[in-house]
N, C-alpha and C positions, 0 to 999 in steps of 0.2 A: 354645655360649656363647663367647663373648671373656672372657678374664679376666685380668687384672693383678696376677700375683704382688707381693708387696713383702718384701725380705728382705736383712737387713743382711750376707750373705756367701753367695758360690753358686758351685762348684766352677768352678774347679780351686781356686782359695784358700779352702780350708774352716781350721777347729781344732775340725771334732766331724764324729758322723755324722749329727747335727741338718741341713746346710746337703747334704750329699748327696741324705739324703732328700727334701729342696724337689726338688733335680734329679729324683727317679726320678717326681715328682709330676706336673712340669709335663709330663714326656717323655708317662709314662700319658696322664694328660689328654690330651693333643697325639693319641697314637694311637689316642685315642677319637671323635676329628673336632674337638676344641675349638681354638681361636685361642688361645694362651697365650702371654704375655709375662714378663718379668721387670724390674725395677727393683729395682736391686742399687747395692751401694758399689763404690769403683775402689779397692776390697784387695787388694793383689796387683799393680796397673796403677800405672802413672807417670803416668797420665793419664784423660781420661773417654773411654769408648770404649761402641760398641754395636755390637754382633756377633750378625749375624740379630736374633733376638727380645732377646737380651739385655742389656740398657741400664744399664752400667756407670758410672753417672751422681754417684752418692747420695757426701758425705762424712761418714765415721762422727764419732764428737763424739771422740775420742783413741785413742792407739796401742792397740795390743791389752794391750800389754806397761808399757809405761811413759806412761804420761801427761804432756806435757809442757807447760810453762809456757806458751812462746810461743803454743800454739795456742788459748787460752782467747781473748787479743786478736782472732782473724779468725774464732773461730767463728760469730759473730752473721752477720758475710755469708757461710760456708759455707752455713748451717743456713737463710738466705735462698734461693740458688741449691738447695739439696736442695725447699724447698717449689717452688720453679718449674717444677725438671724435675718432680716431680707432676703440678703442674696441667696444664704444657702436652701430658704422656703421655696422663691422661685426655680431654684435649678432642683430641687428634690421632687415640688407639685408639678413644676409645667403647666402653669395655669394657663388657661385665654386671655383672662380677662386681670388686672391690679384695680379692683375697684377702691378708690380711698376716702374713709368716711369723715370722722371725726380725727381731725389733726392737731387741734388747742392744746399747749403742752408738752408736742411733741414736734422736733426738729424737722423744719421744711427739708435737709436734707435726705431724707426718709422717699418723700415724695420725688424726690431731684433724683435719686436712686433710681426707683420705679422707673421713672422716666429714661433712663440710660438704658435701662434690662430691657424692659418692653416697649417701648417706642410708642407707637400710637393706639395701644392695648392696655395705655392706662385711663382710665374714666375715675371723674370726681363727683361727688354729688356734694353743693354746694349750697349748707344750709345753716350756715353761722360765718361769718366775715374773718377766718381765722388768717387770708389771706393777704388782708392789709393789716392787721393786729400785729403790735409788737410779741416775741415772743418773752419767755418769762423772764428770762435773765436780763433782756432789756428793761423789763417794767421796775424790775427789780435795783438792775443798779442804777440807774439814770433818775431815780426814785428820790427824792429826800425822805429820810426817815422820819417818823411820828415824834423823835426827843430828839434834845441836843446830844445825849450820849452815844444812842446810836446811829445819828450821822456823822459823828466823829469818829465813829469805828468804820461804816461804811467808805468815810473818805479816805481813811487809810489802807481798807481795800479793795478800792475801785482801780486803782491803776493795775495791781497783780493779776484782780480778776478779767478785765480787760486782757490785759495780754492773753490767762490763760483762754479764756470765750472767747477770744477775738472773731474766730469763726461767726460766730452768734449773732455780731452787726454787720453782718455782709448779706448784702440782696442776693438771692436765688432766685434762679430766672429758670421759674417754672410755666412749663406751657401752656398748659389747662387747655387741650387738643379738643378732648371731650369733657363739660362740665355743667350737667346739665346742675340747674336752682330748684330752688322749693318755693321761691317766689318770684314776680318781676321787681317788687322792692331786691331783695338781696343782691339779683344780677345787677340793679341798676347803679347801686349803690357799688358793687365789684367793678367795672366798670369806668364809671366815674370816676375811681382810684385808679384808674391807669392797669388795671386786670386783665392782659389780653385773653380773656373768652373768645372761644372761636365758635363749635359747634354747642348752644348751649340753650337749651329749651327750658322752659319753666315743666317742671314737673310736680306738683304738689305735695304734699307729706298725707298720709290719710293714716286711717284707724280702723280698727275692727269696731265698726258701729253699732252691731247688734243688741248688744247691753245697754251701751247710751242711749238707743232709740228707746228700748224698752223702758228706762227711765219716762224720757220725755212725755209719754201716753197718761204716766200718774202723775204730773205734774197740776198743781191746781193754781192760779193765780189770786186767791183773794189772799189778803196775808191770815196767815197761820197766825191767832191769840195776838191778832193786831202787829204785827212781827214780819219784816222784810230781813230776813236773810238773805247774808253776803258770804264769801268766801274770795281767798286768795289762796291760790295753790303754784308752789316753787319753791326755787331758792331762793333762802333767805339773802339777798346782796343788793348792794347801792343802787347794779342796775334796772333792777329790776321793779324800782320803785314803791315799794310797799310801804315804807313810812306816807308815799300820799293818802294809801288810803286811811292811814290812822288821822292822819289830819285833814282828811275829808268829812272824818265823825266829831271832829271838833269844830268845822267850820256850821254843823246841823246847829238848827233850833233845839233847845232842851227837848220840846215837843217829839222833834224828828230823831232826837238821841234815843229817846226812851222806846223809839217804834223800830229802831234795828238794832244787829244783833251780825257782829263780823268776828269770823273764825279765817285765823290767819293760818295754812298748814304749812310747812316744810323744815327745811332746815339749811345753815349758811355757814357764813363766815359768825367767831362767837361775839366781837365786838360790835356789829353790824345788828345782830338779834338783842345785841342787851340793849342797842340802842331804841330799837322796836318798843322793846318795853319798859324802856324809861319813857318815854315819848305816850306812854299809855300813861302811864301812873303820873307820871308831869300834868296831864289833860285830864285827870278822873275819868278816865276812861274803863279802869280793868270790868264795869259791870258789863261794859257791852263789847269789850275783846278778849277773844280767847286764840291763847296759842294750843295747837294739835299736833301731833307730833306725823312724818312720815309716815303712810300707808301702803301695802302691796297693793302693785297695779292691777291685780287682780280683784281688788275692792273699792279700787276708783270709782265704777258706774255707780253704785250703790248710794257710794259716799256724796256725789253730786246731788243725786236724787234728793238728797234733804235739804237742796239751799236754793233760792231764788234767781242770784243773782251773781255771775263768776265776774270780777274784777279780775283787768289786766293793767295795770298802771306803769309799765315801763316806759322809763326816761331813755332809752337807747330804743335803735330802730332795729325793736323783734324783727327778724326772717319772718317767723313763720310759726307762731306758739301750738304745740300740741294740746294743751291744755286747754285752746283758744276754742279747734275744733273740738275737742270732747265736750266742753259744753255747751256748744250749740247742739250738739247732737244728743245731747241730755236735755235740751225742751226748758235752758237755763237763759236767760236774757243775759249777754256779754258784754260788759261795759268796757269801752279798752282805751288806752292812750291813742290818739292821732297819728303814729308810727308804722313803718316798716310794713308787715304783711298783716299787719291788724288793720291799719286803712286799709288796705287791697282788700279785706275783705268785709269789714265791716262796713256796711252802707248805712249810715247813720239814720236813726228813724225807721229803719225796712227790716233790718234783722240784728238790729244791735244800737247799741249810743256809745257815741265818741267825746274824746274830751281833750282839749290840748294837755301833751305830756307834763307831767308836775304842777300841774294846775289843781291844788286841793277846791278850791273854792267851785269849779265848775264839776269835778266830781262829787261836789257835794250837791251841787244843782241837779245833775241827772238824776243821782239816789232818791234826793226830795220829787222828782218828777215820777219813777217808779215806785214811793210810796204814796202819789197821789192818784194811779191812772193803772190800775189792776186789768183794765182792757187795754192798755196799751201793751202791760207787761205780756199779755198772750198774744198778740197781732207779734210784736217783734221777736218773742220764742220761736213762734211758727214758721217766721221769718228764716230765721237762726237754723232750724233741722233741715230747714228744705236746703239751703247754703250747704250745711254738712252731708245730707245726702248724694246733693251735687255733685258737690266736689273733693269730699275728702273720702272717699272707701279706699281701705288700705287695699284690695284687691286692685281695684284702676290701678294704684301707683306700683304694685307688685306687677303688674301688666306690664304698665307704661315702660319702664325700668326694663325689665325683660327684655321689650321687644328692640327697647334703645341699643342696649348689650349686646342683643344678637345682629344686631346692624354692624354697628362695630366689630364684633368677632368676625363678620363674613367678608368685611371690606379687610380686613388684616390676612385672610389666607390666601 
């Protein structure tokens, strides 16, 4: 098959393990015999560039980080030039298949495109809710600004910008033919929103295990010099809840303070991170938190292997955290919010602890129970790799995916 990825970021400039995963897809794919390409944004690039198969083309609709005024005026002919290089990729490849990945950022009319050229030869894989999400111009100007200065600017260009986006608040009625999920939370949740899915399977997200397993084996449960090591790994942002866990280390007994030891890793939005750590230094916390900065995923495995215990504290209903499976498959106990594809998969007690979302005080009960119960901590690791054996091998899903695709591609000829 020929198939034409489509996806709003692809490594080296990722902010999840969402836009990796696209890479370890098309590579699969690729060493399966398949022609795979990519249509990507120039995130990352000063410029549009296409490197071998990957066509660095696409402009996202605003910053990751800040949303800026002036770009709302040029984005009608960005958002012009992103439908072009479409059309002109599909009539140049003649692909089979419009596979479309990651869309956040970037105009459903991209997808509405797809959808006219190839007809029922477009497949979604559908594994962040970008489909009921406002897009950014919405978030943006429908927004009250942070001061009175600048929502006094905002109101004075909300009606111009309005005219010019007008396009921007109109519903696209996209098909979603073929779509398959990463979770049954995600679909359910799609769904519910009025998302007509038709043909659309859970299909899981998985990971090259190998490394994570071989963590798991040196994993030892008693604490280290008296020391329950935590970790958080992501983006630093609101949703993803990590101020709980700093206030999970404040709700501890002095006793249980001085017995962990939380390394927060990633990086975000910058007012969201200073918040972090005000919120440390407000709490006398900085002895037992530390910030680390982004790591290559290629030293991910390694870097789990030093910590006990992966926190997932998001306030929003995760799809599907990759981060979730790598540490179970590192032999890590996963404490996670009550949410999305983290309840689907965490069974509280059997391969993990759950906690209602934003609830510091009950995150603080579980830690207190993992520093008390060093045999429970290995019954519910053990728990955790057989889970990630099960179900997450990036291979199944490189399968899975495949043999979906060529279902599709054979019903189309």
């Amino acid at each position: 098959m020929k198939i034409l990825f489509i996806s709003n970021l692809y490594p080296p400039h990722v902010i999840g393990g969402y836009e990796s995963l696209c890479m370890e897809l098309v590579e699969g794919l690729a060493k399966r015999g398949h022609e795979v390409s990519v249509l990507t944004s120039t995130y990352g690039y000063d410029r549009e560039s296409t490197d071998r198969e990957v066509h660095r083309l696409l402009s996202l609709e605003g910053d990751l980080q800040f949303y800026k005024m002036k770009d709302a005026w040029s984005y009608p002919k960005r958002k012009k030039r992103n439908l072009e290089h479409l059309r002109r990729l599909i009539d140049t490849e003649k692909p089979d298949i419009v596979f479309i990945w990651g869309m956040w950022n970037l105009s459903k009319s991209l997808a509405l495109e797809a959808e006219k050229l190839m007809g029922s030869r477009v497949v979604y894989y559908l594994a962040n809710p970008w489909p009921i999400g406002p897009n950014m111009h919405q978030a943006y100007w429908d927004m009250s600004a942070s001061s009175f200065m600048r929502n006094f600017a905002k109101q004075l260009l909300r009606i111009p910008a309005r005219i010019v986006l007008r396009d921007e608040w109109k519903e696209t009625p996209l098909r979603f033919e073929h779509a398959p999920c990463c979770s049954r939370a995600q679909r359910d949740q799609l769904l519910e929103a009025g998302i007509p899915l038709k043909d659309s399977p859970v299909i899981y997200e998985g990971v090259d295990l190998k490394n994570y397993l071989a963590q798991a084996v040196k994993q030892t449960y008693e604490n280290k010099d008296g020391i329950l090591s935590l970790v958080f790994v992501g983006i630093l942002a609101e949703h993803k809840g990590v101020h709980t866990t700093i206030e999970a280390l404040n709700q501890l007994s002095a006793e249980g303070r001085r017995r962990v030891r939380l390394t927060i890793l990633g990086k975000g939005h910058v007012q969201y991170e200073q918040r972090l750590k005000d919120l440390v230094t407000k709490n006398e916390l900085s002895e037992y938190v530390s910030f680390h900065a982004p790591i290559p995923r290629s030293e991910l495995p390694e870097f789990l292997g030093k910590f006990d215990v992966l926190l997932l504290p998001s306030i929003w209903s995760e799809p599907l955290a990759r981060i979730m499976q790598e540490g179970l498959a590192s032999g890590m106990v996963v404490v996670g919010s009550e949410t999305g594809g983290t309840a689907e998969t965490i069974s509280d007690g059997e391969n993990g602890l759950l906690f209602p979302a934003g609830n510091a005080f009950s995150l603080a009960q579980q830690i207190e129970y993992l520093l008390e119960n060093p045999s429970a901590r290995r019954s519910l690791a053990n728990g955790g790799v057989r889970t990630a054996s099960e179900r997450f091998n990036i291979n199944v899903m490189i399968k899975e995916l495949e043999d979906y695709l060529e279902k599709i591609h054979a019903k189309a000829r």
